[in-house]
C-alpha positions in Angstrom: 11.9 -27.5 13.0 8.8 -28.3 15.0 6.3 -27.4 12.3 8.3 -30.0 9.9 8.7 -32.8 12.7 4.8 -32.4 13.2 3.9 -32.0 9.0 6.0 -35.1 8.7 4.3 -37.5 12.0 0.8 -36.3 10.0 1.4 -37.5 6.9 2.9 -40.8 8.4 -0.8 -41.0 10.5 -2.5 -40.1 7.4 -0.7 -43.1 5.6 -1.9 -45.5 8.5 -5.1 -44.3 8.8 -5.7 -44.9 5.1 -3.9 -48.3 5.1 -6.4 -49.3 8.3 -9.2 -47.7 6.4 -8.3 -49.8 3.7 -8.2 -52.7 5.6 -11.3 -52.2 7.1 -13.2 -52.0 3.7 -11.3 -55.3 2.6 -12.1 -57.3 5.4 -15.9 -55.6 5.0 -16.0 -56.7 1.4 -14.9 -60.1 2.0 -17.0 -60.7 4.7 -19.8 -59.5 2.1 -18.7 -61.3 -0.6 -17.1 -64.5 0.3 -17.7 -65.0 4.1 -21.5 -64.2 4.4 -22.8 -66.2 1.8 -21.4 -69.2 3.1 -22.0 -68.8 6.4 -26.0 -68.2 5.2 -25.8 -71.2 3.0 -23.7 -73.2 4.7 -21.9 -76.5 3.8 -22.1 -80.3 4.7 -22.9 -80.9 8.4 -23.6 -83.8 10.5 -21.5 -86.6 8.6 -22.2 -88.7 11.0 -25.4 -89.3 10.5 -27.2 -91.4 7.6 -30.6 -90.6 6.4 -32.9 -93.7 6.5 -32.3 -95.9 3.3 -33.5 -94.1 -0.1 -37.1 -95.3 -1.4 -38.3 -92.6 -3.3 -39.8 -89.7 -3.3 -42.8 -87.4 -3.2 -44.1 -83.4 -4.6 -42.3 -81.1 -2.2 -46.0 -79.2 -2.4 -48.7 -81.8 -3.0 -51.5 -78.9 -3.1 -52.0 -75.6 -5.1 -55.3 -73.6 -5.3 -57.4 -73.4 -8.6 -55.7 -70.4 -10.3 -58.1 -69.9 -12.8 -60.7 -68.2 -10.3 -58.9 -64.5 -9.8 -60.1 -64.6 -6.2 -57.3 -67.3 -5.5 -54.4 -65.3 -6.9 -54.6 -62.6 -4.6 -50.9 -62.6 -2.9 -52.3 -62.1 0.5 -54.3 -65.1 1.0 -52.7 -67.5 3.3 -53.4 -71.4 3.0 -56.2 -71.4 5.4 -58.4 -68.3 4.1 -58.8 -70.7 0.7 -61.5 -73.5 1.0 -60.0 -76.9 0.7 -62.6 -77.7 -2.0 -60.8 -74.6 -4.3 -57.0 -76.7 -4.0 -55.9 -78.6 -6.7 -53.1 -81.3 -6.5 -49.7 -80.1 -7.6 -49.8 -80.7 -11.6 -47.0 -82.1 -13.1 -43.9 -80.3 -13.9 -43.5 -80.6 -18.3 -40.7 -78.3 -19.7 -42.8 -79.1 -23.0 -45.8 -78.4 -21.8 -45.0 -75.0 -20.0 -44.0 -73.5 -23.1 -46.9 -74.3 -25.0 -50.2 -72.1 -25.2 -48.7 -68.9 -23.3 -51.4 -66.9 -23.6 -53.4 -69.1 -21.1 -56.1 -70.0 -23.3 -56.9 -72.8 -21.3 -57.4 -74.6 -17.8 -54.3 -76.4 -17.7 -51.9 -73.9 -19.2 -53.1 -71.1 -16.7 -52.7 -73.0 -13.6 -49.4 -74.9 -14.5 -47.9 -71.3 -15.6 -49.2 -70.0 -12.6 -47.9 -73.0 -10.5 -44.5 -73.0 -12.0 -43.2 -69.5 -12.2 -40.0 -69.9 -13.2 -38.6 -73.3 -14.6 -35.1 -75.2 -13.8 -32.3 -73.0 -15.6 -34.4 -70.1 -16.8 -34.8 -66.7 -16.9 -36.8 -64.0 -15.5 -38.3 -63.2 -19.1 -41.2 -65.1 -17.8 -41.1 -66.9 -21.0 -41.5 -70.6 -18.9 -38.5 -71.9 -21.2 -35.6 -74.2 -19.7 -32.0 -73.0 -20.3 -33.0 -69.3 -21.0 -31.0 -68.2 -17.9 -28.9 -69.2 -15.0 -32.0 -69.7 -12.5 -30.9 -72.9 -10.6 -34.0 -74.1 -9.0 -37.8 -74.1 -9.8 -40.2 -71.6 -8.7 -43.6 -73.3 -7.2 -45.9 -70.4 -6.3 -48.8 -71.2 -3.5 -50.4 -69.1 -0.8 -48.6 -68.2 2.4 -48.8 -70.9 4.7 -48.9 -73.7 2.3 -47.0 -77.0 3.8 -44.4 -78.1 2.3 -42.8 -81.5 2.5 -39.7 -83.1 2.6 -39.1 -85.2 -1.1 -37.3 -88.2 0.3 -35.7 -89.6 3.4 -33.5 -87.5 4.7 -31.5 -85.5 7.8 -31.6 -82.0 8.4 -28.2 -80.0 8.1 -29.1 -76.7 8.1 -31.9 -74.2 9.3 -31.6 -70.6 8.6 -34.5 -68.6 10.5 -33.0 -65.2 8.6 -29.7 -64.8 6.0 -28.6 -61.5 5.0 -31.4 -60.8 3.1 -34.0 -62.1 5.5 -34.1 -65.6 3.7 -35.8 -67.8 5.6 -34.8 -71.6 4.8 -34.1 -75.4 5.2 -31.6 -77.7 3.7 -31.6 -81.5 4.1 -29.6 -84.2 2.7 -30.5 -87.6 1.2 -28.1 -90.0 1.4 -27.6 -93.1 -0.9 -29.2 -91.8 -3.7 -28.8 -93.8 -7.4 -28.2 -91.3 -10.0 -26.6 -92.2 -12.9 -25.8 -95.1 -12.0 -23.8 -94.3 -8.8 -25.1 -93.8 -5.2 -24.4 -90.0 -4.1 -25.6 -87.9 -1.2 -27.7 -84.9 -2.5 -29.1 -82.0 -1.0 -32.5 -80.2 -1.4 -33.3 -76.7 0.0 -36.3 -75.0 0.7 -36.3 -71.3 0.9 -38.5 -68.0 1.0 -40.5 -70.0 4.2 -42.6 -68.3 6.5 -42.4 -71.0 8.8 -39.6 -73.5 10.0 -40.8 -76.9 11.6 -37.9 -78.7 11.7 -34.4 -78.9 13.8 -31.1 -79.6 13.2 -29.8 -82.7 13.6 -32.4 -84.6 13.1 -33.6 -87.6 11.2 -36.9 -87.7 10.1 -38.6 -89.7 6.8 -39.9 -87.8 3.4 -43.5 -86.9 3.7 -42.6 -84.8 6.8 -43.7 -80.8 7.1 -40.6 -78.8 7.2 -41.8 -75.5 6.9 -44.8 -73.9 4.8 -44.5 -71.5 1.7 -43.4 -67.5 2.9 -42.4 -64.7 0.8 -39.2 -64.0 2.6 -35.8 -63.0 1.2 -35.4 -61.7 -1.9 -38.5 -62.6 -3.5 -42.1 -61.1 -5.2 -44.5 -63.3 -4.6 -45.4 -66.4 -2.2 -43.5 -69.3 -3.6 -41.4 -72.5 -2.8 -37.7 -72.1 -4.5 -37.0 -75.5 -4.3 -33.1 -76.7 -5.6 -31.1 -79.7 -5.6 -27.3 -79.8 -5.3 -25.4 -82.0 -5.4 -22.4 -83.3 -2.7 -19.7 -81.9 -4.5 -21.2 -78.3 -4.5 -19.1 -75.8 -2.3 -21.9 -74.9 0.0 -25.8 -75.4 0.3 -27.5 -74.2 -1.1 -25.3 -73.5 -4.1 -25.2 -70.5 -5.7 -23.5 -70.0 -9.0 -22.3 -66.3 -9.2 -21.7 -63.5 -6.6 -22.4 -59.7 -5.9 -19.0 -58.8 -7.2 -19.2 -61.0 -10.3 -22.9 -59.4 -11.0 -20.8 -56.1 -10.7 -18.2 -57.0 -12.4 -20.4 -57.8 -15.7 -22.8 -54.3 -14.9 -25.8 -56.1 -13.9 -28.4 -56.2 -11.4 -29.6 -59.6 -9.8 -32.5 -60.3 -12.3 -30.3 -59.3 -15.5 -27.6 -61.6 -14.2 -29.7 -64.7 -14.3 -31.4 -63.6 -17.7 -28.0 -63.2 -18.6 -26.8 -66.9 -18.0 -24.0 -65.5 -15.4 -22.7 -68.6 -13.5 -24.8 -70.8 -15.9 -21.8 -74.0 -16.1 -21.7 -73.7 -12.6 -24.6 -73.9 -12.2 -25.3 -77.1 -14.2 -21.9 -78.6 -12.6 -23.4 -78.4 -9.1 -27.0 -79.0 -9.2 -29.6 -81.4 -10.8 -33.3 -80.6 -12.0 -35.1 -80.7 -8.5 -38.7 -81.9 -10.3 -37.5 -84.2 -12.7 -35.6 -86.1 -9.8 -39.2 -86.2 -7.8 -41.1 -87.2 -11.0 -38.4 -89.8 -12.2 -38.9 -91.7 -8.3 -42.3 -90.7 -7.7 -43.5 -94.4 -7.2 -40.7 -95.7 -6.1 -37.2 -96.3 -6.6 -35.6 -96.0 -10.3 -31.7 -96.8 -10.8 -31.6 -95.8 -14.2 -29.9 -92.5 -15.2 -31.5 -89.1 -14.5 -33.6 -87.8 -17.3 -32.1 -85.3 -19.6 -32.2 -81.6 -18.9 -33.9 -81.0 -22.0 -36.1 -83.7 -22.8 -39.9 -83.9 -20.5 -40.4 -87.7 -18.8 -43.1 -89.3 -19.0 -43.3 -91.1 -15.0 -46.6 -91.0 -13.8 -47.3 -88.2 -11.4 -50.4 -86.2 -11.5 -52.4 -84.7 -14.3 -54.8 -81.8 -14.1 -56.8 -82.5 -16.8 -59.8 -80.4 -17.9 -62.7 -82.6 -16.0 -60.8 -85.2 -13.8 -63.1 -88.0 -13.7 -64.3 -90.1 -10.3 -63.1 -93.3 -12.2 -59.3 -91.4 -13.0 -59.5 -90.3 -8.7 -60.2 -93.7 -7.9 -57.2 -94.9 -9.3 -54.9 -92.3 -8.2 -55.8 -93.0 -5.2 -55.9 -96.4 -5.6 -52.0 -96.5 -6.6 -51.3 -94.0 -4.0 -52.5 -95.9 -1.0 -51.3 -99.5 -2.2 -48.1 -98.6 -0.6 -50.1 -98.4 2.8 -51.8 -101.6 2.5 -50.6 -104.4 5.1 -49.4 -107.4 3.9 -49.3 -109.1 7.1 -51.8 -110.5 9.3 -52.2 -107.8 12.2 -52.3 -110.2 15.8 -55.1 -108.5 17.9 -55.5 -109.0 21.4 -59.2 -110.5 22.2 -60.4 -107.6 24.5 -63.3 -108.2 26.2 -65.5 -106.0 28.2 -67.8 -106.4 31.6 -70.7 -104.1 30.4 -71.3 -106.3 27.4 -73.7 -109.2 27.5 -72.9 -112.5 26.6 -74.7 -114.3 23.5 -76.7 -111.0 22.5 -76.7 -110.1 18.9 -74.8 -106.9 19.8 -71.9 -109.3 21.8 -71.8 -111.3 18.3 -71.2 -108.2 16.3 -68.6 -106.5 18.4 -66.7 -109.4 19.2 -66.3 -110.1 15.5 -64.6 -107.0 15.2 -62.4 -107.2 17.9 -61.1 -110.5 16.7 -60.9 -110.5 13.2 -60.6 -106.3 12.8 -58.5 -105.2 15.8 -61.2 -102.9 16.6 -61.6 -101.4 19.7 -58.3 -102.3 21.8 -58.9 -101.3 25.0 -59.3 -102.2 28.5 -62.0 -101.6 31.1 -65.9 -101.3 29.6 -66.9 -100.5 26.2 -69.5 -97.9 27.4 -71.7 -98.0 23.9 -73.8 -95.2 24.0 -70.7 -93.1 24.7 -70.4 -90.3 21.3 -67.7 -91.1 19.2 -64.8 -89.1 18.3 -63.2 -87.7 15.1 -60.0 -90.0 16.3 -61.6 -93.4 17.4 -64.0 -93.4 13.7 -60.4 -92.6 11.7 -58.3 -95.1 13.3 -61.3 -97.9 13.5 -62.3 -97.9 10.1 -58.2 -98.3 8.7 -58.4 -101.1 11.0 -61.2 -102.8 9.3 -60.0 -102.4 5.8 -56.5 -102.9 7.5 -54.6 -100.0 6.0 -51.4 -99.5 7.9 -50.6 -96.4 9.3 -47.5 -94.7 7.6 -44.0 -93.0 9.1 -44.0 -89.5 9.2 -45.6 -86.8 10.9 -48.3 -85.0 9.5 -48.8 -81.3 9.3 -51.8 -80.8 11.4 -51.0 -78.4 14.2 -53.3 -80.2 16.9 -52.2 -83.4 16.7 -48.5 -83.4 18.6 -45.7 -85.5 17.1 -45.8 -88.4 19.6 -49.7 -89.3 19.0 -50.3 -92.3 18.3 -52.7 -90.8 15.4 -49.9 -89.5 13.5 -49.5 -92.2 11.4 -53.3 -92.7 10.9 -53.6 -89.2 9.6 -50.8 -89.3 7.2 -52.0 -91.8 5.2 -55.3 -90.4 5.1 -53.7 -86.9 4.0 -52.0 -88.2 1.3 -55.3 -89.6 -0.4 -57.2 -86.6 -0.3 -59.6 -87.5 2.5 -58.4 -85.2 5.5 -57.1 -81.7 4.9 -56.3 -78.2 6.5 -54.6 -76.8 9.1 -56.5 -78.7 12.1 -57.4 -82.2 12.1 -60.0 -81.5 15.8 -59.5 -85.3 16.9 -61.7 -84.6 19.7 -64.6 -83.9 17.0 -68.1 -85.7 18.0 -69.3 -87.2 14.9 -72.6 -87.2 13.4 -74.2 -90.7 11.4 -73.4 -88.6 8.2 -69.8 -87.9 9.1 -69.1 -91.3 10.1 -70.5 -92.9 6.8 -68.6 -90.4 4.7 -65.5 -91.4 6.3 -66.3 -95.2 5.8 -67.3 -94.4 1.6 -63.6 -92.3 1.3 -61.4 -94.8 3.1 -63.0 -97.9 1.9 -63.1 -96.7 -1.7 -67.4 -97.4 -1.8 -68.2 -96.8 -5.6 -71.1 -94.1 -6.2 -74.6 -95.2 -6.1 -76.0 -95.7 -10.1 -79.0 -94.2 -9.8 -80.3 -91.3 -9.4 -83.4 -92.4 -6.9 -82.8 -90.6 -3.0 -82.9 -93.8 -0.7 -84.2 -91.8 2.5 -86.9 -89.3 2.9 -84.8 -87.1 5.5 -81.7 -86.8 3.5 -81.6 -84.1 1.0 -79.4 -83.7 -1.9 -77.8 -80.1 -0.7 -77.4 -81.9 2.0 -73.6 -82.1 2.7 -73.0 -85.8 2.7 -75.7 -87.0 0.4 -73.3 -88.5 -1.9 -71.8 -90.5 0.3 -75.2 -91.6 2.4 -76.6 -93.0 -0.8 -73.6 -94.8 -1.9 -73.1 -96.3 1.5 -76.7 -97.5 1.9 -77.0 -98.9 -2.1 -73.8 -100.9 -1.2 -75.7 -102.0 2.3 -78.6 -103.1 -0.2 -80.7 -100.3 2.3 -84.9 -100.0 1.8 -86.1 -96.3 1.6 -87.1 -95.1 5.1 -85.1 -92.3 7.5 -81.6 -92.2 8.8 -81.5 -89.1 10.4 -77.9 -88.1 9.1 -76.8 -85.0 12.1 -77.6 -87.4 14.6 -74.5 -87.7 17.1 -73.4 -91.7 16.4 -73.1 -93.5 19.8 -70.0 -96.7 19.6 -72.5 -99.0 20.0 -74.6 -97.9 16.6 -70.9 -97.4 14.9 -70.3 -101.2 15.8 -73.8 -102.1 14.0 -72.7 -99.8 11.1 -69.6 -101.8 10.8 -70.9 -105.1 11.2 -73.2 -104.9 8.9 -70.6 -103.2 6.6 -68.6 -106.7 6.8 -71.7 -109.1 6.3 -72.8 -107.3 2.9 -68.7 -107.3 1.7 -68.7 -110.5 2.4 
């Protein structure tokens, strides 16, 4: 009687330790399948507060490096082991052109196929063709380290430092978007990062750094994946098919996307991330989203073969018209006790301080004191009056409160400061300083080919911009000895005499 009492209490155990064990596994798959990835990609947040109005946007990368040298396509370079002289800016995306010329035969096919890895809604067949799979988001491949940049105005609702596969990542939203015709809320993520830069909670304008490019997650190669969804998407960033419906169908991660799993899903939920950024690139455009399988033609930019200084000039030209002040900046009229009155030098500076706003600040003007990397970038935009723009900029020694911050992001975004470190505190040489003035104030090249001074070579590293400075200043042969350290008081001379020839 004992033995059957006991055989019976151990197959009633048995049966509850199987039903526990059986609960144990459900509750372990649906925290795999169902709870996990929506906890890592997460949903709307932070409803209570509005990004800053929509006014367009900008590349979410605005440099790659040259791909055609092999020495740049080496996975382990980071952004700062590549010269800035070997980047390239960010060429458009063209579902057209990707396809065409696939076995790289020239320039521009090899670094847009080696820019865009993997287009919106393809396939890992590597074939660069649109709707050939279920992949929602583009690929934009650049070194580790590369910034990348928030498209539009925006607040940050999530920040993932590591999902379940490691996944490092960012998703913001943009509120008040038009899109067909309708204002909607949408929501572009960032993933694979190395690097996080941004908090939750926060509400910061497009142009700003949010992270830079990592190889993190489920990934091969340094690259951007770079999505749009849109508000009515389940969670952020959306994904459009699961482990258990990959397993359901027999295939692997990769096959599933090459096999379109998820694919109405995924065109329900999301929109084509670069065609949004070229479609509002200059601004503003209410009319309906561009068609998932046609190219647009809004101006973004080109890598041609040879890119011309006339095409730079007006790339840039465009670019920083939307820094340009249209008011009249009030100055006040500083003045300064180590400054003589009525001297020729008291005339010139003066003139700046007035007209320019030059040179705000109290106490003495101390002009044979060196000049500064800072003081030369934010003087000359104050005398061609280029506003300084909202955003913070991605160099890590300037902190977010600087004043400079503003300075430095316009000159970023024209090609005339780069890198990881801006060194403010930088003494500046003659050369420097009149290199600066040629790139901010747009000083055409000198016509000919004649060398104005006898002590300026032309390996010399600013020799373009010497001679184009001094034909503009109408300059007679002589000496300028370039690596001399400039003094404020011989920057004020420069600058004056700058403003008497434009004149």
């Amino acid at each position: 009687m004992f033995r059957e009492k006991l055989k019976q209490h151990w197959i009633e155990y048995s049966l509850i330790g199987v039903w526990f064990c059986n609960c144990v596994i459900a509750g372990f798959i649906a925290v795999q399948e169902v709870w996990i990835p929506r906890m890592d990609a997460g949903g709307d947040s932070y409803t209570h507060i509005r990004s800053t109005p929509f006014d367009g946007t900008v590349m979410p990368i605005t440099y790659i490096p040259d791909w055609t040298k092999t020495e740049n396509q080496d996975k382990t370079k980071r952004f700062e082991d590549i010269a800035i002289s070997e980047y390239l800016p960010l060429p458009t995306y063209d579902s057209s052109t990707l396809i065409k010329d696939l076995n790289n035969t020239t320039k521009i096919s090899t670094i847009l196929h080696y820019t865009y890895t993997v287009p919106y809604m393809g396939s890992y067949r590597f074939n660069y063709k649109e709707h050939d799979g279920s992949h929602l988001w583009v690929d934009i491949r650049a070194p580790i380290g590369t910034p990348i940049l928030s498209i539009a105005n925006w607040v940050v609702t999530r920040t993932v430092e590591a999902d379940a596969t490691g996944n490092k990542f960012v998703v913001i939203r943009h509120d008040d978007v038009p899109v067909n015709g309708k204002k909607v809320s949408l929501y572009s993520s960032y993933l694979h990062l190395s690097q996080i830069t941004v908090t939750e909670w926060t509400k910061i304008m497009k142009w700003e750094m949010l992270g830079r490019v990592g190889n993190t997650g489920i990934s091969t190669a340094p690259h951007l994946h770079f999505q749009i969804d849109t508000a009515e998407a389940p969670f952020h960033p959306y994904w459009p098919f699961t482990s258990a419906d990959s397993r359901t169908a027999g295939l692997g991660f990769f096959e599933s996307i090459n096999a379109w799993l998820g694919r109405d899903n995924a065109l329900k939920y999301t929109i084509h991330p670069m065609e949004f950024v070229n479609k509002h690139l200059w601004g503003v455009v209410t009319s309906s989203i561009v068609s998932q399988n046609q190219s647009n033609n809004t101006p973004a930019t080109v890598i041609s073969e040879t890119l011309t200084d006339d095409a730079l000039m007006r790339e840039r030209e465009i670019m920083l018209g939307a820094y340009q002040s249209s008011d009249v900046k009030t100055c006040e009229k500083k003045r300064f006790s180590d400054v003589k009155e009525a001297t020729a030098f008291w005339k010139s500076l003066y003139k700046l301080v007035d007209e320019n706003c030059l040179f705000q600040k109290d106490g003495i003007f101390n002009m044979k004191e060196s000049v500064t990397k800072r003081e030369v970038l934010i003087s000359i935009m104050d005398y061609y009056k280029i506003e300084p723009a909202t955003g913070t900029s991605h160099f890590l020694d300037v902190s977010i409160d600087d004043p400079l911050q503003g300075y430095v992001v316009v000159l970023y975004r024209q090609w005339i400061v780069d890198g990881n470190y801006l060194v403010p505190g930088k003494i500046m040489s003659k050369a420097e300083v009149i290199d600066m003035i040629v790139k901010i104030g747009w000083i055409p090249k000198n016509p000919s080919q004649i060398r104005i001074y006898s002590d300026t070579q032309t390996l010399h590293p600013y020799y373009e911009s010497i001679q184009a400075y001094w034909f503009a200043m109408k300059a007679r042969s002589g000496r300028i000895y370039p690596d001399t350290i400039m003094n404020r008081g011989a920057f004020v001379q420069i600058l004056s005499t700058l403003a008497k020839i434009q004149k």
